[in-house]
C-alpha positions as CSV (number, residue, x, y, z in Angstrom):
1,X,0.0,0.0,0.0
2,X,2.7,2.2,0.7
3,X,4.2,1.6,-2.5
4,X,1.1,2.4,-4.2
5,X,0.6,5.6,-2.6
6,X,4.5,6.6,-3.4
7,X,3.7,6.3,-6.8
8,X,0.3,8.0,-7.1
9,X,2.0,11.1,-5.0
10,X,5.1,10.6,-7.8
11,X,2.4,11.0,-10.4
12,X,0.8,13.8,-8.8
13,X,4.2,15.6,-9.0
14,X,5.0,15.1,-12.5
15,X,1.4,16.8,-13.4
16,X,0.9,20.3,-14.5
17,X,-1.1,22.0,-12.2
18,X,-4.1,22.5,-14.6
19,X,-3.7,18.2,-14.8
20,X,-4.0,18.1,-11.3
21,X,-7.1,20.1,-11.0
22,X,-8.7,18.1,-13.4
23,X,-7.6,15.1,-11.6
24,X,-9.0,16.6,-8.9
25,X,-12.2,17.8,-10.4
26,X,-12.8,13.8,-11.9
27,X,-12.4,12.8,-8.6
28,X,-14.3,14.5,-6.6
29,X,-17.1,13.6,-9.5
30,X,-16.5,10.3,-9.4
31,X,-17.0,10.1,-5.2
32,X,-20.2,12.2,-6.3
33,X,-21.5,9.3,-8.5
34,X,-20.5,6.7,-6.2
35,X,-22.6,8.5,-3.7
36,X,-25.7,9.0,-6.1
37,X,-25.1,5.0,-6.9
38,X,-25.5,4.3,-2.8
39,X,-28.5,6.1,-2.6
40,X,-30.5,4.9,-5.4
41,X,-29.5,1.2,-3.9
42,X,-31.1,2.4,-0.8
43,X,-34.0,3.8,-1.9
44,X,-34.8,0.8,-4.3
45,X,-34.3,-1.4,-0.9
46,X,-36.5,0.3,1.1
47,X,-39.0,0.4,-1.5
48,X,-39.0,-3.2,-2.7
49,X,-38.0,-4.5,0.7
50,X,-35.0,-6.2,-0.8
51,X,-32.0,-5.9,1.8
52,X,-29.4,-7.3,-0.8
53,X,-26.1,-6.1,-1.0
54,X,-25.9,-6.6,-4.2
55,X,-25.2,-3.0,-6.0
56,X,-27.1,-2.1,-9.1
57,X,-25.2,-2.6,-12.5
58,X,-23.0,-5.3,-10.9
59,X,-21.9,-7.7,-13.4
60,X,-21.5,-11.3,-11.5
């Protein structure tokens, strides 16, 4: 893990500033639609009464 993060942080460094805002920005927009994703799960839960941790658009 520690690895992993030295060589995230390394990439981080060789970025341009404007890269790393838009790293930034696709982050923070991915965490946004992860969040959206939870909340749609719960809501289609409570609503159907299925408690499954299964996540919607899962491929098993």
């Amino acid at each position: 893990m520690a690895q992993r993060m030295a060589n995230a942080q390394a990439m981080l460094n060789s970025m341009t500033p404007e890269q790393r805002e838009q790293m930034r920005q696709l982050s923070e927009k991915l965490l946004e639609d992860m969040d959206l994703r939870w909340q749609m799960d719960q809501t289609i839960a409570k609503t159907t009464g299925n408690v499954s941790t299964k996540r919607l658009g899962s491929v098993t």
